[in-house]
VEXZA-682975 format. One record per residue (C-alpha): residue in three letters; z, y, x. Coordinates in steps of 0.1 Angstrom, whole numbers, plus 5000, padded with zeros to 4 digits. Each point is the difference from the previous one (the first is absolute). Layout:
<recs>
- ala Z Y X
...
</recs>
This chain:
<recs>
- unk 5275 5378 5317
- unk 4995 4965 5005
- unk 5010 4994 4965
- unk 4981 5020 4985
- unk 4969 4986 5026
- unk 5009 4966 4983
- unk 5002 5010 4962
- unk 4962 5017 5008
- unk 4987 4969 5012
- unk 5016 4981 4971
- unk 4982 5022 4976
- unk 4967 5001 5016
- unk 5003 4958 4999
- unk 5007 5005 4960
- unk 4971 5022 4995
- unk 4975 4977 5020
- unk 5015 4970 4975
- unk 4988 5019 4968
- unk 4970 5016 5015
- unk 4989 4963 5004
- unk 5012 4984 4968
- unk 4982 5032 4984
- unk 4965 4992 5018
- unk 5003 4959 4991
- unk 5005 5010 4963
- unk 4971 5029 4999
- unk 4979 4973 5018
- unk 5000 4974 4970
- unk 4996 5031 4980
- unk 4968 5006 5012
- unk 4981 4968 4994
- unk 4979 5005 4973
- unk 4974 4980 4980
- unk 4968 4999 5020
- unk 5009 5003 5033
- unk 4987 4979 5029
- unk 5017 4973 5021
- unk 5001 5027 5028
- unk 5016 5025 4981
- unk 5028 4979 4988
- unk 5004 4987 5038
- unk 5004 5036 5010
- unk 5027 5006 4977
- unk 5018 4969 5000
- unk 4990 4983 5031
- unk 4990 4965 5009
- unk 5015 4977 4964
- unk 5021 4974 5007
- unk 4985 4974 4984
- unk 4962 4998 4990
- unk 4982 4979 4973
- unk 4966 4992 4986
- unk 4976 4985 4979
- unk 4965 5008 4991
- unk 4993 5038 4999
- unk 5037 5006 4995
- unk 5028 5007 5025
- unk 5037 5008 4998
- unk 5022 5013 5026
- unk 5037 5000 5001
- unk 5024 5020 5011
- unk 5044 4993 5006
- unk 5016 5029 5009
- unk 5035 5005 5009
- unk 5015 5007 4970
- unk 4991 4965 4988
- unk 4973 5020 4979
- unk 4967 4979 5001
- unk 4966 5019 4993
- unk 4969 4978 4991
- unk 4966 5017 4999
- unk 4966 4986 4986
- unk 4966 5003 5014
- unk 4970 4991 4983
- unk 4969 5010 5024
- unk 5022 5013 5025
- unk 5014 5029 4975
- unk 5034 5006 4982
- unk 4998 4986 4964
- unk 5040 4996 4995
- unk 5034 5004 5018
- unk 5029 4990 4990
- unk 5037 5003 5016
- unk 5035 4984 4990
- unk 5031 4988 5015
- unk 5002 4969 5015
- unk 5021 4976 4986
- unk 5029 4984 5024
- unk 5014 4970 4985
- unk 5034 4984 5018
- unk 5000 4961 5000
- unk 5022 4984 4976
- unk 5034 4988 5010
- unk 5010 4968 4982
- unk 5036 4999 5000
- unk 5014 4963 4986
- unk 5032 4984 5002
- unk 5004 4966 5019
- unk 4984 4969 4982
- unk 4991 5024 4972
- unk 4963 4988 4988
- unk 4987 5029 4979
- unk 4968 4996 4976
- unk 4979 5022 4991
- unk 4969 4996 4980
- unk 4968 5011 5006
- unk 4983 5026 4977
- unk 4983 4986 4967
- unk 4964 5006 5001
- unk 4983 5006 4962
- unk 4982 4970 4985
- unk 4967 5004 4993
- unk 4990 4962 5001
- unk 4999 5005 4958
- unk 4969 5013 4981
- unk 5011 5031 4997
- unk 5013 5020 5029
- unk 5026 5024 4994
- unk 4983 5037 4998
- unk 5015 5019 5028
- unk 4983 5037 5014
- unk 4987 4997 5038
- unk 5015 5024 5017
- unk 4987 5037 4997
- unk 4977 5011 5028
- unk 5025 5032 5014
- unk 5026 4967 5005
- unk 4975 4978 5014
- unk 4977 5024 5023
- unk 5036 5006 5014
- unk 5009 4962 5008
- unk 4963 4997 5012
- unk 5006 5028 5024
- unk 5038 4986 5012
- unk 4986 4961 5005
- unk 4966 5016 5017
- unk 5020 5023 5024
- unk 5023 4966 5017
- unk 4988 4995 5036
- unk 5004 4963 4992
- unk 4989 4975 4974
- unk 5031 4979 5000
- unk 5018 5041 4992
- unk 4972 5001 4974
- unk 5008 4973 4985
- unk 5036 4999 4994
- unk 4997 5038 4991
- unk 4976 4988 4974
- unk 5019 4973 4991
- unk 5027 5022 4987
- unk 4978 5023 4984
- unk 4985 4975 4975
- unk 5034 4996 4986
- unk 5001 5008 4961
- unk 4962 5017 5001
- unk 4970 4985 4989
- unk 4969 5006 5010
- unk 4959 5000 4991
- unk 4977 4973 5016
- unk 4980 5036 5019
- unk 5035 5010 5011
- unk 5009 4967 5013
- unk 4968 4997 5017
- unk 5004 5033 5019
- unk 5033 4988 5013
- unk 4984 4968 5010
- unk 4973 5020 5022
- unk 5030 5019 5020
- unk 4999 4966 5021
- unk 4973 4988 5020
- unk 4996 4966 4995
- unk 4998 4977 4971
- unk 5034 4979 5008
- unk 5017 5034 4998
- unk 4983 5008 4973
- unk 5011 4968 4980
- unk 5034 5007 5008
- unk 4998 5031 4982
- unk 4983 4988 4972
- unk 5027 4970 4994
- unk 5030 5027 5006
- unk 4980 5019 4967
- unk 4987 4972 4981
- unk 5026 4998 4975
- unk 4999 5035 4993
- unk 4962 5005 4995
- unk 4995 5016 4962
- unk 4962 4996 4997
- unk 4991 4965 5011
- unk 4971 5002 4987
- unk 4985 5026 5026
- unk 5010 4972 5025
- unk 4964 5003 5015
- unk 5011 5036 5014
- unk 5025 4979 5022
- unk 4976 4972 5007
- unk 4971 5018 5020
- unk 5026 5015 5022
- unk 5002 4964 5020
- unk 4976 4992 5027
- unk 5004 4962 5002
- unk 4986 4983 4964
- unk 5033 4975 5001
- unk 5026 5028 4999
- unk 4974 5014 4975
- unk 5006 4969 4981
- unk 5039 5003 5005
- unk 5000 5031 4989
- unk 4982 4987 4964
- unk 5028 4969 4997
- unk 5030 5025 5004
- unk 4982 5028 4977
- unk 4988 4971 4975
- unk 4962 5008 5000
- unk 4988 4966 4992
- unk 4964 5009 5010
- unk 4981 5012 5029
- unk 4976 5023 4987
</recs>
């Protein structure tokens, strides 16, 4: 009897697992395009991290699964949601033998210091809107940064596109930062203004012109 007392319990713990994996899943399920803040707090809850700028907002969401769920607001209503798995990196292990001094040398970047730049496609928008969305959802700009660091590798990208990652960061040193990580992989230099107006301060504006190679201000 007691056995069978036990194997009952066991069960019942089993079912209560599901039953709640089941409601999480059917929850994110439910949020739709054009529901309110309130409606996606009752759902989901409280988000676990919370950003904003202008009439836009986006809310985050980790779960346990190492599944993170970002959600866009613009006038307090659903306009996108987007899910994927979060991406666990281990730290490298450098393994050397004693007083060995190994080289290696650093990535060569494409010369466009020539009068004709090599013609290379920006990245396609699917591609980008998804690094956009990776760089966006870090909780921390130094994360941002080396996430977006390794994303420019081998892709190219338009002056509108660089601009928009430039404007994931707050403030115009960040921004530069950005815009020197790209620089070298820029395919229409000659929309350079679309970078430009992004800057606050008129002396990273005119940084911004020597590293893009706009000679003139207006």
């Amino acid at each position: 009897m007691r056995r069978l007392n036990q194997a009952l319990v066991a069960l019942a713990i089993c079912a209560l697992v599901s039953s709640c994996g089941l409601t999480a899943s059917n929850a994110i399920m439910k949020v739709q395009r054009g529901m309110s803040q309130e409606e996606v707090s009752q759902l989901l809850g409280s988000p676990d991290f919370r950003r904003f700028d202008n009439g836009s907002e986006q809310w985050e969401y980790a779960t346990a699964a190492n599944k993170v769920i970002i959600i866009d607001f613009i006038d307090g209503m659903v306009t996108n949601m987007d899910s994927f798995k979060a991406i666990v990196t281990p730290p490298p292990v450098a393994v050397c033998p004693p007083n060995e001094i190994i080289t290696v040398a650093p990535p060569s970047q494409p010369d466009h210091s020539g009068p004709h730049r090599p013609r290379h496609k920006a990245m396609n928008p699917l591609d980008f809107e998804n690094l956009y969305k990776k760089v966006r959802s870090k909780a921390f700009k130094d994360d941002q940064l080396e996430l977006l660091s390794v994303g420019v590798v081998n892709n190219y990208f338009t002056c509108k596109q660089t601009a928009r990652l430039m404007s994931i960061f707050t403030w115009d040193d960040e921004k530069m930062k950005v815009l020197r990580m790209v620089s070298d992989r820029i395919v229409d230099r000659e929309n350079g203004n679309e970078i430009v107006k992004t800057l606050d301060s008129l002396f990273k504006q005119d940084d911004a012109r020597k590293i893009l190679g706009i000679k003139d201000r207006w």
